[in-house]
N, C-alpha and C positions, 0 to 999 in steps of 0.2 A: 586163715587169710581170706576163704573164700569169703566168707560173713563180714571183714574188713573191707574188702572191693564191692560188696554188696550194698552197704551200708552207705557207703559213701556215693556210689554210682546212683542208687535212691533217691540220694537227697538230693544232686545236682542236675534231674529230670523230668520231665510234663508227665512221662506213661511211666511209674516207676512200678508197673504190676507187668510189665514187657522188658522188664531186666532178668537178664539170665547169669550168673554164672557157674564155672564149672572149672574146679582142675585137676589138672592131668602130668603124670608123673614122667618127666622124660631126662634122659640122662641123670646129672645130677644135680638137676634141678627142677622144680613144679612152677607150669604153665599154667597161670591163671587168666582162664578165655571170657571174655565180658561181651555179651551181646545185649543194644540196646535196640529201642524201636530208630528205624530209619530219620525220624526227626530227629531225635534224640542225640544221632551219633555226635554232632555239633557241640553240643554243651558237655559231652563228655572227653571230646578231645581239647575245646576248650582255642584261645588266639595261638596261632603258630605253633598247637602241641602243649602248650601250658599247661594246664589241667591233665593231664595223659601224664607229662612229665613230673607233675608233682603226687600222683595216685603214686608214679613208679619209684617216685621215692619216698613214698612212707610203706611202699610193699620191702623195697630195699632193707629200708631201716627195721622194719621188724623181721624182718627174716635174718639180719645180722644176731638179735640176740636169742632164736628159734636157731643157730646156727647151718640155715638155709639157703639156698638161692631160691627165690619168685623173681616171676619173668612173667608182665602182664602185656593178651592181647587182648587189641579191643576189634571184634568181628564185625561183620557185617550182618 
């Protein structure tokens, strides 16, 4: 999943060499933390959350047949 939020975070960015991410295992589910450059944060969250909400639902959707939970944040 991380190389999926990777990939995609990439391509919707000016600094895609200032994308980090990283996750982390908690309860039972994996937190996938996405840090972008401070410009950047904008086009990754996208109008009213659009884009944030559509990353979290194709983390959703794949983690349905990975039989998983991914829970994506996007840091500062």
């Amino acid at each position: 999943m991380k190389e999926l939020v990777e990939l995609i975070a990439k391509a919707l960015v000016d600094h895609p060499d200032e994308v980090n991410v990283k996750e982390v295992e908690r309860d039972q589910k994996t937190v996938v933390e996405l840090r972008v450059a401070p410009g950047d944060l904008g086009k990754v969250i996208g109008r009213q959350g659009r884009t944030a909400r559509a990353i979290r639902t194709i983390l959703a959707a794949s983690g349905t047949k990975l039989k998983k939970r991914f829970v994506l944040e996007i840091l500062e």
